[in-house]
C-alpha positions in Angstrom: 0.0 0.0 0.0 1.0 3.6 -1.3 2.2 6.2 1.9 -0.7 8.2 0.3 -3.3 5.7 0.9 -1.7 4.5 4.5 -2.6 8.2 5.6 -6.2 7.9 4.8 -6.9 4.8 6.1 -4.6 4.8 9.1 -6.0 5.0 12.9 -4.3 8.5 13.0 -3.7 10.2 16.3 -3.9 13.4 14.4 -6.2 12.3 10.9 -5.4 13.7 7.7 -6.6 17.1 7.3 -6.2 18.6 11.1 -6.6 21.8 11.4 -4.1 23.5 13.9 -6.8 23.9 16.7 -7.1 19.9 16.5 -3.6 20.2 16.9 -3.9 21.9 20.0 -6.2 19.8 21.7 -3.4 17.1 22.1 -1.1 19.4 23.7 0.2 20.7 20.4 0.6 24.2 19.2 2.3 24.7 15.5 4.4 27.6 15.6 4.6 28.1 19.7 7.9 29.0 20.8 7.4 26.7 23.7 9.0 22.8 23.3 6.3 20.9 22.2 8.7 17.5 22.9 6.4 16.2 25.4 3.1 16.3 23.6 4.4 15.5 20.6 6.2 11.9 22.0 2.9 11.3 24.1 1.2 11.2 20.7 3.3 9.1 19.0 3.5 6.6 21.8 -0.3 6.6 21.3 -0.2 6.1 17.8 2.7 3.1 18.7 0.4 1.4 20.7 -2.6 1.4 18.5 -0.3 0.6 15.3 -1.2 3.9 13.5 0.1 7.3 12.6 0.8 10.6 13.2 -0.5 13.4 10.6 1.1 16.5 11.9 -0.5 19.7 10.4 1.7 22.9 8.7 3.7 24.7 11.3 6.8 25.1 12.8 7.6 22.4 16.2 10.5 22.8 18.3 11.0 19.6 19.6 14.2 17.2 20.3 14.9 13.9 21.9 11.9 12.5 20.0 11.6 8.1 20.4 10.3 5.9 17.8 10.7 2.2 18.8 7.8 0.3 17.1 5.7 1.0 14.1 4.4 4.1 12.8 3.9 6.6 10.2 4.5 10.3 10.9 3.3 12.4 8.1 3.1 16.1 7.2 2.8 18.2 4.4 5.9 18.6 2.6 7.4 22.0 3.0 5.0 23.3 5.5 5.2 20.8 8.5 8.8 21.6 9.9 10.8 20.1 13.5 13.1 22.0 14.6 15.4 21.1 17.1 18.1 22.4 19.6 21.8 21.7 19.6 22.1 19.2 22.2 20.9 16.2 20.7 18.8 14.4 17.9 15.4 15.5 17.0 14.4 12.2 16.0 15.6 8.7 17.2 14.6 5.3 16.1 15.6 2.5 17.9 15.1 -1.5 16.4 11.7 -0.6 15.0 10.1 -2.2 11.5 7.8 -0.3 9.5 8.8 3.2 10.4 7.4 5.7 7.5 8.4 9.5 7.5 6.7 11.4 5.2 6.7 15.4 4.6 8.9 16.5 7.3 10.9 19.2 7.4 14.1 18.8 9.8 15.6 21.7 11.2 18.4 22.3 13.4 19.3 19.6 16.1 22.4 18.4 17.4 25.0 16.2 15.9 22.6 14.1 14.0 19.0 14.9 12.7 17.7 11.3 12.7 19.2 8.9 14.1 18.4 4.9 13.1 19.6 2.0 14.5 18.8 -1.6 13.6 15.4 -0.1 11.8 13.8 -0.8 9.0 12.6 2.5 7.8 11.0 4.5 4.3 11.6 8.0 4.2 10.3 10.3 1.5 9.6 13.9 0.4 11.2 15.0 3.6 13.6 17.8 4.0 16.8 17.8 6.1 18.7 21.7 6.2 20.8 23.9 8.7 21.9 20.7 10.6 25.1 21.5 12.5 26.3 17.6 12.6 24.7 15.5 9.7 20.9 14.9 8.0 20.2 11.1 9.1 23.0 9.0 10.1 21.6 4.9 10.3 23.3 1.3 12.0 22.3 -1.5 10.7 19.1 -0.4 8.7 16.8 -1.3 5.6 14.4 0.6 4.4 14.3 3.1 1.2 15.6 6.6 1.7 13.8 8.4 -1.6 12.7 11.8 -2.4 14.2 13.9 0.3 16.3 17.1 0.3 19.5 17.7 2.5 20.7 21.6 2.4 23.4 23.6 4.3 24.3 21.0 6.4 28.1 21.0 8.3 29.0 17.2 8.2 27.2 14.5 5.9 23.9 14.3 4.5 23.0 10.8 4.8 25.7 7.9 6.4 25.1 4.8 6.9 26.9 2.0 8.6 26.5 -1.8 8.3 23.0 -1.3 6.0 21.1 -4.4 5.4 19.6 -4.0 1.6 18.9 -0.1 1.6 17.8 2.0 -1.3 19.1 5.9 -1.3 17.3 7.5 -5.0 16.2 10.3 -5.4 17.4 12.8 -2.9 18.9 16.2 -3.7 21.6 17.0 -1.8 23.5 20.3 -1.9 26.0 22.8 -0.4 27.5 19.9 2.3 30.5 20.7 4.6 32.1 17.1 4.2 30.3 14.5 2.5 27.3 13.8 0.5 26.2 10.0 0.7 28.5 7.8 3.0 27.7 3.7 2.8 30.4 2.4 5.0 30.5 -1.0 6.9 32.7 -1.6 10.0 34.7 -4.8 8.2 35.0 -6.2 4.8 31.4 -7.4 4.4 28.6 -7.7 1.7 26.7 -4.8 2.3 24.1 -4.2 -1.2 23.1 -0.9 -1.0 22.0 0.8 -4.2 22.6 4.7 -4.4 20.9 5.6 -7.5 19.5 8.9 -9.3 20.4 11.4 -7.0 21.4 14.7 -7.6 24.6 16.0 -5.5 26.4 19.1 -5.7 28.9 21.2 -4.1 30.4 19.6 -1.4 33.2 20.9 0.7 35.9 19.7 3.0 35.6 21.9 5.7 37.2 19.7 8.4 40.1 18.8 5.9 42.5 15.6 5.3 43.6 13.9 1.8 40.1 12.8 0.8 38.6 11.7 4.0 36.1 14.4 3.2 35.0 16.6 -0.1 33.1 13.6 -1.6 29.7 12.9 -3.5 29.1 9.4 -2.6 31.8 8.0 -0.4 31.9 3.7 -0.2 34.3 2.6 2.5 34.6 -1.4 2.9 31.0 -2.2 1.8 30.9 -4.9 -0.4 28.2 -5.1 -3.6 27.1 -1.5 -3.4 25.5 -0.2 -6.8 26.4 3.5 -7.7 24.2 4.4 -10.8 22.8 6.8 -12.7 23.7 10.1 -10.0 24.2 13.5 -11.1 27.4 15.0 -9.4 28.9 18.3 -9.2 31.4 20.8 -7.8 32.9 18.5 -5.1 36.5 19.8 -3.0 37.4 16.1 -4.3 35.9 13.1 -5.5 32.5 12.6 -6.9 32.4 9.0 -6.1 35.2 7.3 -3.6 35.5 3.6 -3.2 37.7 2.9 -0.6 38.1 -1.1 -0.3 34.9 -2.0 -1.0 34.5 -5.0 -3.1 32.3 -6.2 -5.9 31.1 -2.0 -6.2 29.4 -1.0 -9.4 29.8 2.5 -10.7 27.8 2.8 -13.8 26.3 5.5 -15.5 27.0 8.9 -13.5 27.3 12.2 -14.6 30.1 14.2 -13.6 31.3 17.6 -13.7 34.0 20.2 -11.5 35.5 18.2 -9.0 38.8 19.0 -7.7 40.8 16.0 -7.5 39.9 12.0 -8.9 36.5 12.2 -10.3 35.9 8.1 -9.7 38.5 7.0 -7.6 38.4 3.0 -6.8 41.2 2.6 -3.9 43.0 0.9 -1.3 42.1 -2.8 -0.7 38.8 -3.4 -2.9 38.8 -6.1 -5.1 36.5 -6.8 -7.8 34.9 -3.2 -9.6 33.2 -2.2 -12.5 33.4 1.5 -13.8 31.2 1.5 -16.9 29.2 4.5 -19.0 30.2 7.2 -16.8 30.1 11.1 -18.1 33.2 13.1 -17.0 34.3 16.4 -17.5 36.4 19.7 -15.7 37.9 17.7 -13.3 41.8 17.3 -12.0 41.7 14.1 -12.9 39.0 11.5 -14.5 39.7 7.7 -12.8 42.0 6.1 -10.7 41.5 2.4 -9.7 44.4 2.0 -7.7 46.6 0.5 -4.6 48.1 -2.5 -5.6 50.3 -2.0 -2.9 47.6 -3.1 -0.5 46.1 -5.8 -2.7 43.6 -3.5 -4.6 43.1 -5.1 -7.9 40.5 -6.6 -10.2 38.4 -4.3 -12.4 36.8 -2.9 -15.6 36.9 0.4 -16.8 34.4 0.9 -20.1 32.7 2.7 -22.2 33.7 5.5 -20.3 33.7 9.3 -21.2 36.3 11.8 -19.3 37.3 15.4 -20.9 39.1 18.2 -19.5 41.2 16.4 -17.0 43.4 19.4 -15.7 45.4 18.2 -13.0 45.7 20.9 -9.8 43.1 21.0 -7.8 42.8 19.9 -4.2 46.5 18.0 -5.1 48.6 20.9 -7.1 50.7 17.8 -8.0 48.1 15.5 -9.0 48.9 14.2 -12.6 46.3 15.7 -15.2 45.6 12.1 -16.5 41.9 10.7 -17.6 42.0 7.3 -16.8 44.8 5.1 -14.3 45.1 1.6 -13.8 47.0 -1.1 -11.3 46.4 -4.5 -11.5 44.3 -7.1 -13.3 42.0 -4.4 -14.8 41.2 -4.0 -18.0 40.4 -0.5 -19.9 38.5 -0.7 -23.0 36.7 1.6 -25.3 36.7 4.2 -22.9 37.0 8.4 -25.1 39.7 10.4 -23.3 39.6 13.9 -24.9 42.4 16.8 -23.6 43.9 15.3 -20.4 46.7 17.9 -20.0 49.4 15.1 -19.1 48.5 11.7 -20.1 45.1 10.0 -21.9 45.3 6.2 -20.2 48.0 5.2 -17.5 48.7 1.9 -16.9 50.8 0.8 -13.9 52.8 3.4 -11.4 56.7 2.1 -10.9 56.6 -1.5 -9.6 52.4 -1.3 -9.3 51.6 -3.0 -12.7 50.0 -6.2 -13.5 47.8 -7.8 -16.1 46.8 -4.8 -17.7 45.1 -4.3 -20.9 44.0 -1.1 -22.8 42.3 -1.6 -25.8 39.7 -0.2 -28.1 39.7 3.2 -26.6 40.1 6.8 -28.5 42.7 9.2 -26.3 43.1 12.5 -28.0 44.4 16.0 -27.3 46.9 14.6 -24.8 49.9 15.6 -23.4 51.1 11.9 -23.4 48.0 9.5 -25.2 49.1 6.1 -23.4 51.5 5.6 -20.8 52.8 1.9 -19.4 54.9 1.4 -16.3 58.0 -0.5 -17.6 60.0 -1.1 -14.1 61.7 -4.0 -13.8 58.9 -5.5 -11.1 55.9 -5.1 -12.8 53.8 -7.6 -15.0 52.8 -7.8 -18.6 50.7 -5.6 -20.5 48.6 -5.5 -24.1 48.1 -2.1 -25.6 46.1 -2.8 -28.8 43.7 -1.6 -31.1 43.5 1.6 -29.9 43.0 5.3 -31.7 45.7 8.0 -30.9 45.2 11.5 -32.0 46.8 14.9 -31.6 49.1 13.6 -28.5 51.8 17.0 -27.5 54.6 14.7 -26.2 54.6 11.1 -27.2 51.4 8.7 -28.7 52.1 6.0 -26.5 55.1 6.3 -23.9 57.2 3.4 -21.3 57.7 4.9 -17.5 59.0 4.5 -14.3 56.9 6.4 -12.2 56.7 9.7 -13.7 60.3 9.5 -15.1 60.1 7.9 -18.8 62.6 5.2 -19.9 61.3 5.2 -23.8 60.6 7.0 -26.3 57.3 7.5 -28.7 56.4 3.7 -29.2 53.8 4.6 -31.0 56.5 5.6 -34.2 56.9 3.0 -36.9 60.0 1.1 -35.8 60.2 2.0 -32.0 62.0 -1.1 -30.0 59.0 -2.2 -27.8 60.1 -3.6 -24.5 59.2 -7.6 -24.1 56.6 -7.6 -21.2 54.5 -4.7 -23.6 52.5 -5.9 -26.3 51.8 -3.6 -28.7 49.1 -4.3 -31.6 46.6 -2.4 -33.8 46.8 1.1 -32.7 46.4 3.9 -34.8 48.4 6.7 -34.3 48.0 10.0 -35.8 
């Protein structure tokens, strides 16, 4: 059943279409400037006990330390009904509860956290979280669907959550954040599912610092089998999307634009990614699936997009490259257009194995393909692809960022054994 039609039918404590002066006769008075906590939990312990909901009419609350630990619906009318709480704790807490709705709320203020969820299994729509001097909704071990909602001017993150067990986040705008958009982390290396799909995030800063702990989009940190999709991402202090060792992740079909370091960055100890259809452009630099150092390895990039990488940024020594590779990865027919430095790295010193780049377009780059030739690194298979308009070399061997070749990409170059190079067309 639709949240529309649970509203109508439901055994409300307050029904659909109060009027403030119903309001009132429960102990509540919309836009009092006296704490209406009190009335406002007896009501919903009411509603608790009878299994209904809460229909809240348009006003302003000030209320905190609110407790939902059974099933309900609280409901109000989307950009009229508004919560507002102190600094001193949570306005809303829900505590190993199934079937909690939230529906047309405004959030307003509170203390570290506006909602906080643990062990629930919650749906939460068309609400609005802003001026939070912690984070929107932070959740433990939850389900649910988090869809439809708006998070504004808030200090920390919009939306984290910790060890989720199947949760949905689509949908939600999310804008002008002081550290982090979207956080899905987990506590250990462990299957997590979440799909984070068709949401629109922009600018988000990194007001409490570090080297990409903060400034990020969508931010995955161990969570295995999380689905990033279809998100539209902009004018982040780094990285629109961040995998940091989670494994089996998905990154498929984003749109990305302004961000000032790795647009996609796939890091540390994840194994097992795909980066596929993505839209990049005006960043510092487009992907990086990296850290073999620490066992990160196993992915494809595809089909991928990436212009104007610029290098700079957050990093002034971050390499303008569009797209870098590690280990047992394989980058194919991926369009780099005007990466400053290089088109397609593959490999950094001794970091380099099993790498393939083929199929793909690079032009308008300072370098089109680079390969890491150090004496510890594994094979690789450049082939097939198209090389344009490249300022320094077509396709290039290095150590780090020191080369130890010249233009292979020239008819008669002497191409190192553990390189194959086939097929590409260099002009």
């Amino acid at each position: 059943m639709d949240v529309s039609r649970r509203i109508l039918l439901s055994a409300a404590t307050l029904v659909a279409g109060a009027i403030p002066a119903a309001a009132a006769k429960r102990g509540l008075e919309p836009n009092s400037r006296v704490d209406q906590s009190k009335a406002l939990q007896k009501i919903l312990d009411e509603a608790m006990d009878r299994g209904g909901s809460v229909i809240l009419p348009p006003g302003r609350y000030i209320v905190s330390g609110l407790t939902i630990n059974r099933p309900v619906m609280l409901a109000g009318t989307p950009g009229q009904t508004v919560l507002a709480g102190g600094k001193d704790r949570a306005i809303l807490s829900i505590e190993s509860a199934e079937d909690v709705v939230l529906s047309g709320i405004g959030f307003e203020g509170g203390g570290d956290n506006q909602v906080e969820a643990n062990g629930a299994a919650l749906h939460i729509d068309t609400c609005s979280f802003q001026k939070s001097p912690g984070s929107g909704i932070s959740m433990d071990t939850c389900s649910g669907r988090i869809t439809g909602n708006r998070f504004g001017h808030i200090a920390q993150t919009a939306l984290f959550s910790n060890n989720s067990k199947g949760l949905e986040i689509s949908g939600n705008h999310v804008h002008d954040i002081g550290n982090n958009g979207i956080q899905v982390w987990t506590s250990d290396n462990r299957e997590d599912g979440s799909i984070v799909t068709n949401n629109r995030v922009e600018r988000v800063a990194a007001t409490a610092g570090g080297t990409g702990q903060n400034g990020n989009g969508i931010n995955i940190y161990r969570a295995g089998n999380v689905l990033v999709a279809n998100n539209r991402i902009t004018d982040c202090a780094f990285s629109a999307i961040r995998n940091n060792s989670g494994w089996n992740c998905q990154i498929i079909g984003n749109s990305v634009s302004r961000m000032g370091e790795v647009a996609i960055y796939v890091e540390f100890a994840f194994q097992g990614a795909v980066v596929s259809s993505n839209l990049i452009e005006d960043v510092s630099m487009g992907i990086s699936i990296t850290n073999f150092d620490v066992e990160g390895r196993l992915a494809v990039c595809s089909n991928n997009i990436v212009r104007n990488a610029k290098g700079g940024g957050s990093l002034p020594d971050r390499t303008a490259c569009g797209i870098h590779a590690e280990a047992d990865t394989t980058v194919t027919g991926n369009v780099v257009e005007n990466a400053w430095e290089v088109g397609i790295s593959l490999g950094w010193g001794r970091y380099g194995r099993n790498l393939s780049a083929t199929g793909n377009i690079i032009r308008a780059c300072g370098k089109g393909l680079t390969v890491s030739l150090n004496p510890a690194t594994g094979p690789a298979l450049v082939a097939n692809n198209m090389i344009s308009g490249s300022t320094i070399a077509a396709i290039m061997g290095m150590d780090h960022d020191e080369a130890v070749t010249g233009d292979l990409g020239l008819a008669g170059a002497d191409v190192p054994a553990r390189l194959t190079l086939n097929g590409n067309l260099v002009t």
